[in-house]
N, C-alpha and C positions, 0 to 999 in steps of 0.2 A: 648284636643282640646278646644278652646276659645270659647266663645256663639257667638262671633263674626266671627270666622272663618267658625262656622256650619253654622251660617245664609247665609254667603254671598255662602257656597257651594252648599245650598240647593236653594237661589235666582236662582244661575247657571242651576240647574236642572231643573228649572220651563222652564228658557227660553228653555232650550235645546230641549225639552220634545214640545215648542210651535214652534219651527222651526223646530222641526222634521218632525212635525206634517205636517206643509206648507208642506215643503219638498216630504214628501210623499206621499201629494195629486197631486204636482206636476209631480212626476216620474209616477203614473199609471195612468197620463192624458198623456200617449202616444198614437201615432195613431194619429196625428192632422195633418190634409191636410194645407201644405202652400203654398202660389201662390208667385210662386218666378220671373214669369218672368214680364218684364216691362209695358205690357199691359195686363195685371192680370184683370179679369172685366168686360174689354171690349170686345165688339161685333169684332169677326175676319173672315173674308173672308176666303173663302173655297177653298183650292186649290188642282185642281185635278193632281194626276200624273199618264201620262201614263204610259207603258210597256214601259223598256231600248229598246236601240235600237237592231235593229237585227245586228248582228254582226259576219262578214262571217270568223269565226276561227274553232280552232276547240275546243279551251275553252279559258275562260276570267272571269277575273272576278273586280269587284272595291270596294274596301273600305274607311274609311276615316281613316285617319292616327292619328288622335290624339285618336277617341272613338273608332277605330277598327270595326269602324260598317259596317254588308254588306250592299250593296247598291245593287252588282246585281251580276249576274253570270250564268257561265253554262259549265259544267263540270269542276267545278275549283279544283277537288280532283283527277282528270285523273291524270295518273301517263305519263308523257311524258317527251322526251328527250328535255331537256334544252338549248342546244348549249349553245353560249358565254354566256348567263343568269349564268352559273356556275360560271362566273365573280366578280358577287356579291356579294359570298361568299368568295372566295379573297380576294375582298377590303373589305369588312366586320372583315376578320381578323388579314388582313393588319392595318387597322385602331385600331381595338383593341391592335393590338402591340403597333403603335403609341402611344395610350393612357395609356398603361402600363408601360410605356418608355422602352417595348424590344428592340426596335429600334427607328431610329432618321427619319426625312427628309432626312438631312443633309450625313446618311449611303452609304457607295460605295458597292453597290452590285457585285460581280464577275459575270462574264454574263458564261454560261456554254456551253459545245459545243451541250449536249445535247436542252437548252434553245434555242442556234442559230437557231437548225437543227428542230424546231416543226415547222409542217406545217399549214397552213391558215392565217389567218390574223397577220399584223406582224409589230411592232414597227421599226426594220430594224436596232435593237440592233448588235454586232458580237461577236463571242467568243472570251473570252479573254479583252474584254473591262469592265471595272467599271462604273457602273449607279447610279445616287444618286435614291432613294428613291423615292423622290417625284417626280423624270422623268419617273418611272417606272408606280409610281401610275397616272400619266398620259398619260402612253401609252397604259394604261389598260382601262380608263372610254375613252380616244377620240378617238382611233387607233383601240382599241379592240384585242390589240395584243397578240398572243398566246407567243410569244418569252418572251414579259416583264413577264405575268405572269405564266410562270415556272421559271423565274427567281427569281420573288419575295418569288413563293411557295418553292422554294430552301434554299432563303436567310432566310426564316423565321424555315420551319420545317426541314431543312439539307436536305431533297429528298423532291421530290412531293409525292412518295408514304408516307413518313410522314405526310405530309402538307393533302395529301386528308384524312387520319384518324382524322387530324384535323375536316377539313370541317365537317365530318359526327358527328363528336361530338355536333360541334356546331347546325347542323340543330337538331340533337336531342333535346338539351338541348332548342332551340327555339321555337321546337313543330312543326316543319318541317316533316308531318308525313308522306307523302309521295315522301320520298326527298332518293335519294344515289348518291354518287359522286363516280366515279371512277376516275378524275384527275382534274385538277385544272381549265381548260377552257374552256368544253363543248366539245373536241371531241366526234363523235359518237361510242359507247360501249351500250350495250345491257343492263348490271346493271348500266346505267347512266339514271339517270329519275328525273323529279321533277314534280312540278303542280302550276298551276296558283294561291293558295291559297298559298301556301307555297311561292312562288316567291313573292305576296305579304307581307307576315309573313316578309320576308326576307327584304326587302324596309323600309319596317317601321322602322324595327329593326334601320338598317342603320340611317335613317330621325330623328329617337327619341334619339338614344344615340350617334351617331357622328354626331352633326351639324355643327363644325368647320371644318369638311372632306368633309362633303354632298355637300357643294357651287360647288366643283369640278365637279360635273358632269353635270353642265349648261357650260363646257368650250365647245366651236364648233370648236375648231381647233386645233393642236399641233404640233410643227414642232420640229423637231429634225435629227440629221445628215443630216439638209439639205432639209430635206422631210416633208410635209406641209400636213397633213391628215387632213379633216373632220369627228365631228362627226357623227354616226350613224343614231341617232337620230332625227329625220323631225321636230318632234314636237318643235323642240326649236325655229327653224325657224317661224313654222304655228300657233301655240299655243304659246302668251306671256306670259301667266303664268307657262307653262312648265319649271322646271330646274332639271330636270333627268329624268331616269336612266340610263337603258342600253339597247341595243340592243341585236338578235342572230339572227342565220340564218345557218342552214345547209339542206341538201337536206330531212333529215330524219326529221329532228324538222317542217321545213317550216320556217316560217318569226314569228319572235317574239321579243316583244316591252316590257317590264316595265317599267313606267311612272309615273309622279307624278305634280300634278301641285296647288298651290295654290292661293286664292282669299281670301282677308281679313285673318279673321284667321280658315278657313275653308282650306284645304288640301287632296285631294283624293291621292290617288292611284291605277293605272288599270295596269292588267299584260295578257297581251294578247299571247298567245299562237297557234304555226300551222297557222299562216294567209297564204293566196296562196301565194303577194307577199310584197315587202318593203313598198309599199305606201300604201295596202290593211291596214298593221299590224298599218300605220303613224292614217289612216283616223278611222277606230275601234276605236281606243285610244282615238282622239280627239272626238269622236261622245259621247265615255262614259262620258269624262271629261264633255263636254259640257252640258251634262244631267244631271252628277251629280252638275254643280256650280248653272245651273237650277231651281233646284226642288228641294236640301237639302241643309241646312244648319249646321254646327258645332258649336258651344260655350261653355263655362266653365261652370260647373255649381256649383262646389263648388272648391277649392285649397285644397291638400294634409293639414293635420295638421290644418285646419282649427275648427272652434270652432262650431259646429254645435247642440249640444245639450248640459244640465249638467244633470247629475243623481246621484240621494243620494247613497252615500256608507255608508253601514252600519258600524260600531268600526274601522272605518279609520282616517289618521292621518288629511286627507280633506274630510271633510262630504260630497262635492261637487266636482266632477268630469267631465271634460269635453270629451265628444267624437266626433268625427268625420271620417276623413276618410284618410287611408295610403296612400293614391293617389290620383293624380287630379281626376276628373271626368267630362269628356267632352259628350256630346249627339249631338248624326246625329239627325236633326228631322226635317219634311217638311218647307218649309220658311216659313215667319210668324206664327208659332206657340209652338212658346216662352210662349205668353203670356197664353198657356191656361197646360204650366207644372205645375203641383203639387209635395209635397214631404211628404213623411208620413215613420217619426221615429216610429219603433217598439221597446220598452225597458223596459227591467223587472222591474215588482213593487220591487223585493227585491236585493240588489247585498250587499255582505259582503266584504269586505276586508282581506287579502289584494289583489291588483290587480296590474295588471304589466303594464307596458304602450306596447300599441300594441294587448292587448286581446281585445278578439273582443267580445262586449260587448251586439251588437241589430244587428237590420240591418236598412238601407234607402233605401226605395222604392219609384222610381219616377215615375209617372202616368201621360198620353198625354191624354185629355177626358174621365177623369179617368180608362183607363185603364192600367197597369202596364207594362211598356217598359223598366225598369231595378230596379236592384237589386245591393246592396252595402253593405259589410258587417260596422258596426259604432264598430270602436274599442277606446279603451282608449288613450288619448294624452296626460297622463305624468303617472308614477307610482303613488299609492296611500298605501301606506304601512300600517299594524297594528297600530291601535293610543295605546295611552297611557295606563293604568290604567284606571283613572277615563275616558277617553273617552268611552272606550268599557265599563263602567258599568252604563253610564248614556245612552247612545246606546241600552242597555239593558235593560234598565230599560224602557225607552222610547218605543221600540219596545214593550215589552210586554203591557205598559200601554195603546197603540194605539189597540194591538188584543184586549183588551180586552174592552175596550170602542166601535170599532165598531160591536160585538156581539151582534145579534138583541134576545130579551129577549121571551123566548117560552111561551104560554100561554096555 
């Protein structure tokens, strides 16, 4: 080896050893409060919220749809009978077919004599006629037709008893915990039951992952073979910002409404359940709504994959790592008081390498007058693999020469 080559590799060591150094005072100065929102500082007005309204059901409940947050409720885990609410779950899977391209729009559904001959509410399909798709899926969200969808639960899982083993797959897989389907449209059946958290579980789903599908159910009329049906739905009418969901109604369920309405980029959800009657389940909803545009508000507070801290890895092939977080992260928090959120990364003094992107590395904790209102876990945002040779030995070298420099000397 050259005198010139030892020099310049032991120059490298020197620096490495003094950016480590940085480095490492910087990763166990975790735990630092950031004021992230726009009036960070300043003096903010105090805003009191009352009790939700009383609400004459026999459970309800409201969330917001992007952070999932509760806002109010009351017996939203009752296990009760759904009527057409079962609907949701149809176009829920409807729509996922869509998206998978099992099916098209465009598809001629065979209409079944069985499909003709279900009782209550009814699209006014016949047996023996071909429906495209998307007439179907609009005699489901305006008509509420029990005809279209055993047709569609036909078209997609060859029987409805297939198509309901569906359904019950998917509430599972949803965390629909207190959900069973016994057929596709909310007839009354004994092991047919859901709950007002779950029907919202179910909304969201729809609202977050089909929003090229979701526009359809602010439609208020639909005519077909001649016949000119209204929606269910009051709120579209009484509430502007309302654009879904669905309606039910049988003797055994009562009047029940799931709804959704949004204001900027704030978006609730209420799924009212058992109201006495149509306009009881219209005026509930809109009273939540109205409470909830009120007195909460919604906002981003970081973007998936976003860069939100770095932390040294140890004998890695990038001595600096960035993490942040697998998913947006949006916060319900009373109006005006943005400005008084905090955020405090927690992140180990030592992480070695190698690390994969996706582990989860710390956590972020956000605080409203400092006290703590969520949790997030901070995972890595790109792989960081085994560095080299002389990486990992100047890493080591470094690491030991730091223990043993901060050693306080006994006396």
């Amino acid at each position: 080896m050259s005198s010139l080559s030892f020099k310049s590799k032991a120059i490298a060591l020197c620096l490495s050893l003094l950016v480590s150094g940085l480095s490492l005072s910087f990763a166990a100065d975790n735990g630092v409060n950031l004021p992230v929102g726009p009036n960070a500082g300043k003096p903010q007005p105090v805003l009191m919220i009352p009790q939700p309204p009383v609400i004459d059901a026999k459970g309800y409940i409201m969330i917001d749809a992007n952070s999932g947050q509760l806002l109010a409720a009351n017996n939203a885990d009752l296990r009760m009978p759904p009527a057409s609410l079962t609907k949701l779950m149809t176009l829920y899977i409807s729509f996922s077919a869509l998206s998978n391209k099992q099916i098209s729009l465009d598809d001629s559904v065979p209409i079944s004599k069985k499909a003709w001959q279900t009782q209550g509410s009814r699209m006014f399909v016949k047996a023996g006629d071909n429906v495209p798709v998307r007439d179907l899926i609009q005699g489901i969200i305006v008509d509420s037709g029990n005809d279209a969808t055993v047709a569609m639960a036909e078209f997609i899982g060859g029987s409805e008893d297939s198509f309901t083993d569906l359904m019950n797959q998917q509430a599972a897989r949803l965390g629909m915990k207190n959900t069973n389907f016994t057929d596709s449209n909310g007839l009354p059946h004994p092991n047919h039951y859901s709950s007002p958290h779950d029907m919202a579980i179910l909304a969201r789903a729809i609202i977050t992952e089909f929003p090229q599908y979701y526009k359809g159910f602010s439609q208020k009329e639909f005519t077909y073979a001649g016949i000119t049906q209204h929606n269910r739905n009051r709120l579209l009418w009484r509430y502007p910002s309302t654009d879904g969901l669905k309606t039910g109604h049988t003797d055994e369920a009562g009047f029940c409404l799931v709804s959704s309405a949004k204001q900027g980029d704030t978006r609730f959800i209420v799924a009212v359940f058992g109201a006495p009657s149509d306009n009881a389940r219209a005026e509930d909803s809109q009273n939540l709504l109205t409470y909830g545009a009120r007195f909460y508000e919604t906002k981003k507070l970081y973007a998936a994959n976003q860069n939100i801290a770095d932390l040294r890895i140890w004998e890695g092939d990038d001595p600096q790592l960035a993490v942040g977080l697998s998913s947006d992260l949006y916060l319900t928090i009373p109006v005006g008081h943005f400005g008084k959120i905090k955020t405090e990364t927690l992140l180990p003094r030592k992480v070695n390498a190698p690390i994969q992107k996706g582990q989860v590395l710390g956590k972020l904790s956000i605080l409203l007058d400092g006290k703590p209102i969520a949790e997030k876990p901070l995972v890595a945002l790109k792989d960081d693999p085994l560095g080299g040779m002389w990486t990992r030995l100047s890493d080591a070298i470094s690491e030991r020469f730091h223990g043993l420099w901060g050693q306080k000397e006994e006396t």
